[in-house]
C-alpha positions in Angstrom: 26.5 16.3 -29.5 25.9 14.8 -32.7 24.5 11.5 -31.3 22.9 10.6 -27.7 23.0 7.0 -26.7 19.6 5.7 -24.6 19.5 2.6 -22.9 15.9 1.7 -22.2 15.3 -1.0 -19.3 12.3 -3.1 -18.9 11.2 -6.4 -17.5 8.2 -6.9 -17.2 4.9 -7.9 -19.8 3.1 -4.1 -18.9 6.9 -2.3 -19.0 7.5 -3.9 -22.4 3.8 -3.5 -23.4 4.5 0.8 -22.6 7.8 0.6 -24.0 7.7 -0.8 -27.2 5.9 1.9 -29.4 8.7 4.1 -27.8 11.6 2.1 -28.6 10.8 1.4 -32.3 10.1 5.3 -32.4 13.1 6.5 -30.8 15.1 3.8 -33.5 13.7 5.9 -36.2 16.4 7.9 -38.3 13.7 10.8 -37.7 15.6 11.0 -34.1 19.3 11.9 -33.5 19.1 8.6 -31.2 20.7 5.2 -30.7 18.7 2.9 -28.6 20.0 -0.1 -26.4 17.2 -2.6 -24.7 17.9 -4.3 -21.8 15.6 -7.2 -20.2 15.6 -8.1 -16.7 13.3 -10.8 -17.7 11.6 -10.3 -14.4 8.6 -11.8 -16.0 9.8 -14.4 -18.5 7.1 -15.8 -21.0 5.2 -12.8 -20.5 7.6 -10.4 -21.5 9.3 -13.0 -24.5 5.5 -12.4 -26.3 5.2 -8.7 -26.2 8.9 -8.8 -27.8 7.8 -11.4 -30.7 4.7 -9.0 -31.1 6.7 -5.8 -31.4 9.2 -7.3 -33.5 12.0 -5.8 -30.3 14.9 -7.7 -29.8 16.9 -6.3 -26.9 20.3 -6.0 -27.1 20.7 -7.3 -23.4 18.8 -10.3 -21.7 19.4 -10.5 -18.2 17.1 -13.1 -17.8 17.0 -12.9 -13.9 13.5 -14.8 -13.1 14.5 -17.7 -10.7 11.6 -19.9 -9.0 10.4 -18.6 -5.7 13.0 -15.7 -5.9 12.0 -12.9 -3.3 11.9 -8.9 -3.7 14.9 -8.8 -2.4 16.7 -10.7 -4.9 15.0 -9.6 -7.6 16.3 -6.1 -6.8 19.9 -7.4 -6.6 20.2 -9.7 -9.7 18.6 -6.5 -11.7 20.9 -3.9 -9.9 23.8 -6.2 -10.5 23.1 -6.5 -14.0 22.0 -3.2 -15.1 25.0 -2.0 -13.6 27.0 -4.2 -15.7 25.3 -3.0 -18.9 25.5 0.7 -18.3 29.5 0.1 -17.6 29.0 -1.4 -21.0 27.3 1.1 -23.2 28.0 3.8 -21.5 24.6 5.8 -22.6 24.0 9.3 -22.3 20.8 8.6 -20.4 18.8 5.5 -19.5 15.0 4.9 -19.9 12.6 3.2 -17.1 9.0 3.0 -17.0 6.9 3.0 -14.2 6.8 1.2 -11.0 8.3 -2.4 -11.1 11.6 -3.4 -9.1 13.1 -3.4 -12.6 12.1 0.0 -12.8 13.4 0.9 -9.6 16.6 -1.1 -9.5 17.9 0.3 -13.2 17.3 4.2 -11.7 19.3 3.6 -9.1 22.0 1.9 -11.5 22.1 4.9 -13.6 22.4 7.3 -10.0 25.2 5.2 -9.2 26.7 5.6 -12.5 26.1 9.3 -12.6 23.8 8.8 -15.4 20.7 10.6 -16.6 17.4 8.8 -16.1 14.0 9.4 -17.9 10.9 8.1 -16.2 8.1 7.0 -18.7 4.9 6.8 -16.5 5.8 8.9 -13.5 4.4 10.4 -10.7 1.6 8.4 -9.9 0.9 8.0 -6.2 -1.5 6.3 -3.7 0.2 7.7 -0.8 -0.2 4.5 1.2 3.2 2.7 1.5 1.6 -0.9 0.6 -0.7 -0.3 -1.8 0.2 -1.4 -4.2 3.0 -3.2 -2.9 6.1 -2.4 -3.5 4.8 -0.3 -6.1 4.1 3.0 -4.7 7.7 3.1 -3.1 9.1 1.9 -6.4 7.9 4.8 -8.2 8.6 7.3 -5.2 11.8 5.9 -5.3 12.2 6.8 -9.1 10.5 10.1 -8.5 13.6 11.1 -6.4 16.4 9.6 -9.3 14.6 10.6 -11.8 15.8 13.8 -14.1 13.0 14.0 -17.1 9.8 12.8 -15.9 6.9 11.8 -18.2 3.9 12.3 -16.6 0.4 10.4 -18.6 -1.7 13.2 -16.8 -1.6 16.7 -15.0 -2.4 15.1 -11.5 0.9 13.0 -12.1 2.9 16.0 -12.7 1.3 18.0 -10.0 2.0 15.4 -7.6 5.4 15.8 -8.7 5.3 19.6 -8.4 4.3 18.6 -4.7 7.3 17.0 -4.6 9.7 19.4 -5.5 10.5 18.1 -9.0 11.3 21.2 -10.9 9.0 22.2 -13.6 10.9 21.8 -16.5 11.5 18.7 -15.7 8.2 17.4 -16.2 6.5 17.0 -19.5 2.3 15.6 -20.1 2.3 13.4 -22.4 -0.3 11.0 -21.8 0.1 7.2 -21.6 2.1 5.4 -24.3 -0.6 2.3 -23.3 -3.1 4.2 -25.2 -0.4 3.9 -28.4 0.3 0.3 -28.1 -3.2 -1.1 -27.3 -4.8 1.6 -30.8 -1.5 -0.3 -33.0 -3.1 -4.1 -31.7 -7.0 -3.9 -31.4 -8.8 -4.8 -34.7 -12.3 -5.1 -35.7 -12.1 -7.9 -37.5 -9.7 -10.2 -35.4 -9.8 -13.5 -35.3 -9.4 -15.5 -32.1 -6.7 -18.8 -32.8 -6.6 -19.6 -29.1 -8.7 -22.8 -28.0 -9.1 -21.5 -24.6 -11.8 -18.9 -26.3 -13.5 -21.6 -28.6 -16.0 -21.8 -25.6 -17.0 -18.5 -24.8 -20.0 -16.6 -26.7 -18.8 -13.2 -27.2 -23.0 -12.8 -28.1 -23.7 -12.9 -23.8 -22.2 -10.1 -21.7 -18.5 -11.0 -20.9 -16.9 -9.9 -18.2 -13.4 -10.1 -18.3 -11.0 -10.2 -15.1 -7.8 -10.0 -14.0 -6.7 -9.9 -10.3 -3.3 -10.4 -9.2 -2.4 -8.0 -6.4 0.1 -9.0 -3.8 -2.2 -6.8 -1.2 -5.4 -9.0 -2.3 -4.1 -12.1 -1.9 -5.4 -14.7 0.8 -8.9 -13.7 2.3 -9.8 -10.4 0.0 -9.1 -13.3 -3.1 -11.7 -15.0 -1.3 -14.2 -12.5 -1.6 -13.6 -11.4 -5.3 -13.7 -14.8 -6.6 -16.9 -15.8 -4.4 -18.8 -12.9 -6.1 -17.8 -13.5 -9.5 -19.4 -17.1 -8.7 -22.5 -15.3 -7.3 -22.3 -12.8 -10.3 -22.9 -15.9 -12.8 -24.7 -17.9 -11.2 -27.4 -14.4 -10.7 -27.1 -13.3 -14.2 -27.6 -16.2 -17.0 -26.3 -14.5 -20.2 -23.2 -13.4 -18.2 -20.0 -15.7 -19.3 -16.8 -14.5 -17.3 -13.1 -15.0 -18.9 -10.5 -15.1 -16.0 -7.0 -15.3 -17.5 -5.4 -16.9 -14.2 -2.2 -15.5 -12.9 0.8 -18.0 -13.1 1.5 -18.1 -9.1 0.5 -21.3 -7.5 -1.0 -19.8 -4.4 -3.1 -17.6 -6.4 -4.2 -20.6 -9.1 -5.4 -23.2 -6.2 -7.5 -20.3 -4.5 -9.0 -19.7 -8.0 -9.1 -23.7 -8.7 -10.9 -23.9 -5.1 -14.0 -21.7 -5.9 -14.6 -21.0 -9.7 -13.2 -24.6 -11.1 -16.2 -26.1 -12.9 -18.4 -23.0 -12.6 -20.7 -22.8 -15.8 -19.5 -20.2 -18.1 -16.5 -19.2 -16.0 -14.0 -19.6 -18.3 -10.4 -19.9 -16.1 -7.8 -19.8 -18.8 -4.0 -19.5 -19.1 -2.6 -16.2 -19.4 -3.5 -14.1 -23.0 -0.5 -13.1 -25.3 -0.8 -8.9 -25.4 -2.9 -9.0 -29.3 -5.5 -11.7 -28.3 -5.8 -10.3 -24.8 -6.8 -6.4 -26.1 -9.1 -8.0 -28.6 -11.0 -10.0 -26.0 -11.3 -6.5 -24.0 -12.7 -5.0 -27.0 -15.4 -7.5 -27.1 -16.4 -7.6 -23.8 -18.9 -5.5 -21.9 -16.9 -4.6 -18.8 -13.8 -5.5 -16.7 -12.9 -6.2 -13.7 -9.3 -5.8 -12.4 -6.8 -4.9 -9.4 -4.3 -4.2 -12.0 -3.4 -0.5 -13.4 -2.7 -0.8 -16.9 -6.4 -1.9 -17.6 -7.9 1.4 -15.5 -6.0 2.8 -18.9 -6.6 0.6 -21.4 -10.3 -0.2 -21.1 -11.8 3.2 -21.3 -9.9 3.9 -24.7 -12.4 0.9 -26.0 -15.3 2.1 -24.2 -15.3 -0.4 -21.9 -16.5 0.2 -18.1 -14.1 -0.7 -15.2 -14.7 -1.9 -11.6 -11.6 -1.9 -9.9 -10.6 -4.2 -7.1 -8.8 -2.2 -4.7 -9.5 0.1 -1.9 -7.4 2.6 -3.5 -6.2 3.8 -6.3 -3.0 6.1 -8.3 -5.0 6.5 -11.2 -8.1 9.0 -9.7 -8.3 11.0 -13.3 -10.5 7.6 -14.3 -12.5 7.9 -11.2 -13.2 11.6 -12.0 -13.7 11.1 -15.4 -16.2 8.4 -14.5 -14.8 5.6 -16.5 -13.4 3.5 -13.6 -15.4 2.9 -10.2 -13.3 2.0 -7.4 -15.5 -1.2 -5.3 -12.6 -2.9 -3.8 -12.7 -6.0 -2.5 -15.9 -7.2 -0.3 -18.5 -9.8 -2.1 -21.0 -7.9 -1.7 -19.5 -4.6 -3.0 -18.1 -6.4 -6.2 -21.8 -8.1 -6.6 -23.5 -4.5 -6.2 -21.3 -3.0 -8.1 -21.2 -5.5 -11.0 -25.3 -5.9 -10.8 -25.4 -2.1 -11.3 -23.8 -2.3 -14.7 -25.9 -5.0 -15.8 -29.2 -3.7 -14.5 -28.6 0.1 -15.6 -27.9 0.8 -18.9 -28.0 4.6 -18.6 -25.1 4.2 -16.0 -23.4 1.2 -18.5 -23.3 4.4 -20.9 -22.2 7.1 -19.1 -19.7 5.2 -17.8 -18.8 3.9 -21.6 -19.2 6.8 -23.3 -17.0 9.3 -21.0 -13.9 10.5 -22.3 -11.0 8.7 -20.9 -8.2 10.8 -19.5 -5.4 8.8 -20.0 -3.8 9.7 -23.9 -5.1 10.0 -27.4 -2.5 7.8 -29.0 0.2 10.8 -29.4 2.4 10.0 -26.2 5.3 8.7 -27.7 5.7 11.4 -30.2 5.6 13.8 -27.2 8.2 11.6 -25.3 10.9 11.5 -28.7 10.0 15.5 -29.1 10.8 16.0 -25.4 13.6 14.2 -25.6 15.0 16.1 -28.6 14.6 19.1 -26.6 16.5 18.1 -23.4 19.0 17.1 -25.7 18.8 20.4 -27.6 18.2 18.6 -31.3 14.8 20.8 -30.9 14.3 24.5 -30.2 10.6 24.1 -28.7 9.2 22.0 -26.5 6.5 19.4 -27.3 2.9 20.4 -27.0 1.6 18.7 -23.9 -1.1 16.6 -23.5 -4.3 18.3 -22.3 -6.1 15.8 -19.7 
């Protein structure tokens, strides 16, 4: 084969975020590759940013977002129209990432269609069915269609080992996160958004981000009560809370922290200004999983809001403490940072487990191999 034809599929702002260091790579002439990008456009401003930033424009836009749309339809309009696309191109093998219902949807597309599919991001596992939800079954789901499986960590892959996902289908070859957010951050950025002309990056700012399907109603509550107690306890604190576009979640958030001195509650960051406000800050707070990645590569501390987690290498690593989502855990856990700065260090300074920037060389080298353009496998990443 003198040519192999990859489709990758994405949707979402994190997918494209992951995917887009991989893409441009695999569109190098370096690679005996031609790549096709398909957007569900399961988020739609979000994901339209990355793109602009990344300089990616897909080759199919399924733009499937509709207001109020359920799982259910999500998972049809991007099964429907993934199909439609792989009829199209016919590629050799298709490319997902993680554990959206994008993700999920295109794998089982490219089953149907008898076609190979590559899982960027795989075998991370809670092993509770709703958290996240749908998440953990997403990626389960994937685990199963899956033939190639890039796992960021060895926990991921022996999870997958567990599983009965043969060994030589599994490459480590850390997180392509760690690639994107080293090609955005820079020292000497400057801030164009008016949302940040208030905040004094000279304070300790705590950034947040907390979005979880499984927190929302009374645990939302609690995390946005003790980021009110947080500020109002600690006067050179300022928090920036990049709100979450859902309705239900912004009049909770309206509710308690509206009006709050030096809670900033802005609209949602574009990917470059978002990174660079991480790298100023001096910790986060999240329920998300891209950040448990992102933050300790710019030595940043993380609380997580969640009981639970698929990412336990940062827990063991010590760059990510899990405190869910109780006031008075959050407040504890938060108060300890400030308060200690021999634990602010340690958990600053330790190494994070996650990648060293080299993933997505390891993704096009494994790839070359499968394909048998490459005699050796890649080295693997060593977490």
């Amino acid at each position: 084969m003198s040519q192999v034809k990859l489709l990758a599929v994405f949707g979402t702002r994190p997918e494209a975020i992951k995917m887009a260091p991989l893409v441009k790579s695999l569109g190098d002439k370096r690679f005996p590759f031609t790549i096709k990008v398909a957007v569900t456009a399961q988020h739609r401003e979000m994901l339209d940013q990355v793109l602009q930033l990344f300089q990616i424009s897909p080759d199919y836009d399924l733009n499937i977002m509709q207001a109020e749309q359920d799982l259910a339809q999500v998972t049809v309009r991007a099964l429907e129209g993934v199909s439609a696309v792989i009829r199209e191109e016919r590629p050799d093998m298709v490319l997902v990432h993680g554990d959206t219902t994008t993700t999920m949807a295109a794998a089982l597309a490219a089953f149907y269609s008898r076609t190979p599919v590559a899982h960027v991001e795989a075998g991370l596992r809670t092993y509770c069915k709703y958290a996240p939800f749908p998440e953990e079954i997403n990626r389960h789901l994937v685990g199963v269609l899956g033939d190639l499986h890039f796992c960021p960590t060895q926990r991921t892959r022996e999870n997958l080992l567990a599983e009965g996902v043969p060994a030589e289908r599994i490459n480590v070859t850390g997180n392509t996160v760690i690639d994107a957010l080293l090609s955005v951050v820079q020292p000497d950025y400057h801030f164009t958004e008016p949302e940040l002309d208030g905040v004094n990056f000279s304070r300790r700012v705590i950034l947040i981000t907390a979005h979880r399907r499984e927190n929302w109603g009374a645990p939302m509550e609690d995390i946005f009560t003790a980021l009110r107690e947080v500020v109002c306890r600690y006067p050179d604190v300022e928090i920036i809370f990049p709100v979450h576009k859902n309705p239900r979640l912004r009049q909770q958030v309206r509710a308690i922290l509206h009006g709050v001195p030096r809670v900033h509650l802005i609209e949602p960051l574009e990917y470059a200004p978002f990174v660079n406000v991480m790298a100023r800050c001096h910790l986060v707070l999240t329920d998300s999983g891209g950040l448990q990645e992102e933050a300790p590569a710019l030595g940043k501390p993380v609380l997580v809001l969640r009981e639970v987690t698929e990412r336990p290498e940062a827990v063991a690593a010590g760059t990510v403490k899990l405190v869910g989502s109780r006031q008075e855990n959050i407040v504890a856990g938060v108060s300890e940072l400030l308060e200690d700065d021999n634990l602010y260090q340690q958990m600053a300074r330790a190494v994070n487990p996650y990648g060293d920037g080299k993933a997505v060389s390891r993704i096009c080298h494994a790839l070359a191999y499968y394909w048998e353009f490459s005699p050796q496998p890649p080295e693997e990443f060593d977490s």
